[in-house]
LOSE-589205 format. One line per field, with one value per residue (C-alpha): y, z, x. Coordinates in Angstrom, 3 decimals. Layout:
<rs>
north	[Y;...]
up	[Z;...]
east	[X;...]
</rs>
This chain:
<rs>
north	[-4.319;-1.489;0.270;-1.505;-4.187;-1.329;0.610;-2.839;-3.839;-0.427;-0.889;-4.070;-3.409;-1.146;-3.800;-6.077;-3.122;-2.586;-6.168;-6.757;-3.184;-5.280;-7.021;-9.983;-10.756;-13.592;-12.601;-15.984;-17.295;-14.795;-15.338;-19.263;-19.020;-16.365;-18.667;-21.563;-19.408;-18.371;-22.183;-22.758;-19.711;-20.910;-24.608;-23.593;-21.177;-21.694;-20.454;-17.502;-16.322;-16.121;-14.536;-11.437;-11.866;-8.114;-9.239;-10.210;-7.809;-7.640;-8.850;-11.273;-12.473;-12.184;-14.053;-17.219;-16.552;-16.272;-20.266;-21.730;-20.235;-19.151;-22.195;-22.583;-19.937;-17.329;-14.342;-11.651;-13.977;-13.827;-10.026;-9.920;-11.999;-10.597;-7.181;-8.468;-10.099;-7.354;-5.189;-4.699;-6.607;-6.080;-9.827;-12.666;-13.479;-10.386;-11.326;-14.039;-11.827;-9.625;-12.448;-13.935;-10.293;-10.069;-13.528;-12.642;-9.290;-10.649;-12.457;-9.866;-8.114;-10.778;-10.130;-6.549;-6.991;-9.124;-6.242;-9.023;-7.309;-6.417;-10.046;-11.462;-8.869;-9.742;-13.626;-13.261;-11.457;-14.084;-17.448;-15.606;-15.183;-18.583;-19.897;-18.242;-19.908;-23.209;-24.525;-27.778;-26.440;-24.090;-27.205;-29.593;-26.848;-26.085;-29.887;-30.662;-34.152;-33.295;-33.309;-30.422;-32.731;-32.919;-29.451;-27.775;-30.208;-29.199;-25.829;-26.437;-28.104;-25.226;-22.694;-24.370;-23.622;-21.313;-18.339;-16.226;-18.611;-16.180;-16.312;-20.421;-20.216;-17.651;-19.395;-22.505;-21.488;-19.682;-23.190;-25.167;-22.356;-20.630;-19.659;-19.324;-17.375;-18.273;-18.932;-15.761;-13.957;-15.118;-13.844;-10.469;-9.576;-10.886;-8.508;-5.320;-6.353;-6.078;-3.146;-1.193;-2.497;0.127;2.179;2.005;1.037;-1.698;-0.977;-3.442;-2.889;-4.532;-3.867;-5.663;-5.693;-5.970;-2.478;-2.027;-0.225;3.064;2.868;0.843;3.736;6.612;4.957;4.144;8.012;9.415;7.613;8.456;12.421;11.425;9.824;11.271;7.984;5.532;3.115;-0.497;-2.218;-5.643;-6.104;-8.179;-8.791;-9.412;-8.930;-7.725;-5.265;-1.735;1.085;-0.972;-0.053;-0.723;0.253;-0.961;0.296;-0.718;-0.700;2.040;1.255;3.982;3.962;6.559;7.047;8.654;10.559;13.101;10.570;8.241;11.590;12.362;8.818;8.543;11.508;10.651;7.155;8.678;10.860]
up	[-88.733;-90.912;-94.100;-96.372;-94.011;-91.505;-94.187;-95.309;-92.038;-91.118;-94.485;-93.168;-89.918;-91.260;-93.607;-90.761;-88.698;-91.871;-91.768;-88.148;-87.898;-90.439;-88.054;-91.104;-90.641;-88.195;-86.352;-84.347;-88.135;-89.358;-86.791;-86.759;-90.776;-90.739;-88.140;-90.482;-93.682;-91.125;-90.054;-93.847;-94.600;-91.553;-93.113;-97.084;-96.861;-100.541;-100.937;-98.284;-100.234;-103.663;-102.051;-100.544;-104.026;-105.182;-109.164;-109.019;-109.387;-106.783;-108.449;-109.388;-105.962;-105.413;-108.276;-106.787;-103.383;-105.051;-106.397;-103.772;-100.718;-102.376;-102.187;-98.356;-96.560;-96.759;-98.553;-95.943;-94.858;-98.845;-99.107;-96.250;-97.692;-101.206;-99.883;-97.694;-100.937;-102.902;-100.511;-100.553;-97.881;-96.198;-95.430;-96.398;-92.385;-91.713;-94.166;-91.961;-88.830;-89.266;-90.524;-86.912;-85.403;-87.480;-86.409;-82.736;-83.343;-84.849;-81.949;-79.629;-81.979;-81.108;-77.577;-78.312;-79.902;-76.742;-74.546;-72.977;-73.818;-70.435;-69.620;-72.115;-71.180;-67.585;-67.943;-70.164;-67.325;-64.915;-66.957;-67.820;-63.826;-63.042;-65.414;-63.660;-60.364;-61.537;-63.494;-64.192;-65.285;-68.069;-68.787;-69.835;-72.134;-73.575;-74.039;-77.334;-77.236;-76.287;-79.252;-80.250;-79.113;-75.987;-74.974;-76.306;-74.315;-71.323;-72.309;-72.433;-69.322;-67.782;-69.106;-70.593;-68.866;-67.117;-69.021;-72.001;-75.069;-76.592;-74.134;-74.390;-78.037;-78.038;-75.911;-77.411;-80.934;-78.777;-77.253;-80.315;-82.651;-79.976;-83.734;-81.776;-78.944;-75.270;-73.713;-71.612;-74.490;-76.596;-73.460;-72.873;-77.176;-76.972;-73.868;-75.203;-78.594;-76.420;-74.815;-78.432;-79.827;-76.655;-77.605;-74.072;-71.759;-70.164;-66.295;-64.203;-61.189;-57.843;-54.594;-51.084;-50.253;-52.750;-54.336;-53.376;-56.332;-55.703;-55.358;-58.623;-60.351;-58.526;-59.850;-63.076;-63.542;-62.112;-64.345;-67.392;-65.909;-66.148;-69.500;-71.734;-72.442;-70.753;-68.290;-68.154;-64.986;-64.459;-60.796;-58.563;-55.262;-53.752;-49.752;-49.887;-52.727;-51.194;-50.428;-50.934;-54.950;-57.587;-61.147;-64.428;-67.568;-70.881;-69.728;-67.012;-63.668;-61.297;-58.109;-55.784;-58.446;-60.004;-57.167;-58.301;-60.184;-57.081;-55.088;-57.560;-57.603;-54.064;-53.398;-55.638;-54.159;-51.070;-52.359]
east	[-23.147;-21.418;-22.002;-24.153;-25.716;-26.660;-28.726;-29.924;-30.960;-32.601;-34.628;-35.678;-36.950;-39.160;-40.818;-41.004;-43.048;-44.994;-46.374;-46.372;-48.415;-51.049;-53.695;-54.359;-50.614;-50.443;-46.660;-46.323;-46.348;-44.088;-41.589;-41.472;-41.111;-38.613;-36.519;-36.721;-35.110;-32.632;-31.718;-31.060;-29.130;-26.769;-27.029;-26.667;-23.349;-23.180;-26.812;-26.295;-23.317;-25.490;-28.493;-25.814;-23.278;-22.951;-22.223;-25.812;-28.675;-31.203;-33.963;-31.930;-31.449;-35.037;-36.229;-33.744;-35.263;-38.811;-37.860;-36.782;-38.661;-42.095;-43.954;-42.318;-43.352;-46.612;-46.940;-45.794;-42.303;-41.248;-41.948;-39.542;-37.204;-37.428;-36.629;-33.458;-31.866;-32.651;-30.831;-26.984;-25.175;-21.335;-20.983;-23.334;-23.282;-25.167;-28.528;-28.536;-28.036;-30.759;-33.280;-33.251;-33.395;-36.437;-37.921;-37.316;-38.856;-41.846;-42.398;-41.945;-44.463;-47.157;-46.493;-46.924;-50.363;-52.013;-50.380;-48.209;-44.555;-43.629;-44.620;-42.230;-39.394;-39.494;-39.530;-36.741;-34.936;-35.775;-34.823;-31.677;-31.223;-32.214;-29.418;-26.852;-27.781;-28.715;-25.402;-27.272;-29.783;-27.528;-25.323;-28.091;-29.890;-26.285;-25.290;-23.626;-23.915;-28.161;-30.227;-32.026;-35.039;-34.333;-33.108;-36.541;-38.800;-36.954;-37.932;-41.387;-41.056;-39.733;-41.842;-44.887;-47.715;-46.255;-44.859;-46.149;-46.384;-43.954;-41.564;-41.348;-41.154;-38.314;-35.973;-36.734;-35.228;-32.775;-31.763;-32.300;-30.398;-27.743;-25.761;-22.501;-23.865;-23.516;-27.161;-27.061;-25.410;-28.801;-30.749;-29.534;-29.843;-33.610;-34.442;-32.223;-34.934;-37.995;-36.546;-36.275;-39.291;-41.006;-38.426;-36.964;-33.687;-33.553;-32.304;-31.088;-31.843;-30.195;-31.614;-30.551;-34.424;-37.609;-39.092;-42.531;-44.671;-43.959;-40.443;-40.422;-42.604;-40.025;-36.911;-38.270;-39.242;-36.021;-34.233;-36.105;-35.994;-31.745;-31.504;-34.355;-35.901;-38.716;-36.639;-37.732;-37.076;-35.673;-35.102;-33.297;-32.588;-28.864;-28.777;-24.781;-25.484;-23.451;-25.654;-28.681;-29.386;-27.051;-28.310;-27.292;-27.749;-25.673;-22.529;-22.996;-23.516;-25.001;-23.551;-21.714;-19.107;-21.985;-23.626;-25.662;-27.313;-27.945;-28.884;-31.202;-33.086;-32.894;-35.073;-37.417;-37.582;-38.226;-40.975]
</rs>
């Protein structure tokens, strides 16, 4: 986002910490209702376009909002809402942009709270792995001609019972609501969003044989001692990757074009 929807979606992050910060404010039920305004704003172009329409005041905006969504969803979603709308945005796409960032991140908030967000980041890191070796399994939860329906109770198939509730839920609507998005595409945004709600990177990290603890708790330091920040490990295991490690971060992958970087984790690897 640029210019106007940046500032507008900075402003609205921090009303979505404000009420997720709240302990009375259930998240789960923040984040399912702030999904459902964003399925109609993607539905209602019409209505998306008068909600973002600059020759409108904001509390104009809000009041329409106010109408049609008050009686819909609870008190903290519409103060959420009401403040987006009031807001100034570059492109009526982007309101509808940052409302899913916020749903997602309201979830991720609930994980947060029960102390199960490295839970939820790391089983986001593994279905998105699992996709890319099971092309069955991405086709049939990417199906056109499969009804919403279907593909979300082969979610909670997959993952009921078995992962964080937050995780199911989250790529659920990310199945049911992909919004243009490739599935992995949907994947990788939702972990970077865990990621920043610790305020941390997000390292991938590929090694031709597992990391016992300590390694995992040498790397993850070195790397933090490299780029300033807490490192959060996703790991991986590839028996042909060269020089046994191969880390990712962003775009930047550490390897031996980068050696005093690899020199540098190595020896604190080994202690």
């Amino acid at each position: 986002m640029n210019g106007a929807s940046r500032e507008a979606l900075a402003s609205a992050r921090e009303q979505l910490d404000a009420q997720t910060d709240n302990a009375s404010v259930d998240a789960a039920t923040l984040a399912e209702e702030l999904a459902a305004v964003t399925a109609l704003l993607d539905r209602e172009v019409s209505l998306r376009r008068v909600l973002t329409d600059p020759a409108q005041s904001g509390e104009a905006r809000a009041e329409l909002a106010d109408r049609l969504l008050g009686t819909k969803i609870g008190g903290p979603a519409a103060a959420l809402v009401s403040g987006m709308v009031r807001s100034r945005w570059s492109r009526s796409r982007d309101l509808a942009d940052a409302m899913e960032e916020l749903s997602y991140s309201a979830d991720l908030a609930a994980a947060q709270r029960s102390g199960r967000l490295d839970d939820v980041e790391d089983e986001l890191f593994r279905f998105g792995r699992i996709l890319t070796s099971n092309g069955d399994l991405r086709r049939a939860l990417t199906d056109r001609n499969a009804s919403v329906a279907a593909k979300t109770e082969l979610v909670t198939t997959l993952l009921g019972g078995r992962a964080n509730p937050v995780t199911a839920r989250i790529v659920g609507r990310l199945v049911a609501q992909p919004r243009g998005r490739s599935l992995e595409a949907g994947l990788d945004a939702l972990s970077k969003l865990a990621a920043h709600r610790r305020d941390r990177m997000v390292a991938v990290v590929t090694t031709a044989v597992p990391m016992d603890g300590a390694q995992r708790t040498r790397l993850a330091a070195a790397l933090a001692n490299v780029y300033g920040r807490q490192i959060h490990l996703n790991l991986d295991v590839d028996p042909e990757v060269l020089g046994g490690v191969q880390v990712r971060i962003g775009d930047e992958v550490i390897n031996g074009s980068i050696a005093d970087r690899l020199d540098e984790a190595a020896r604190r690897m080994a202690g």
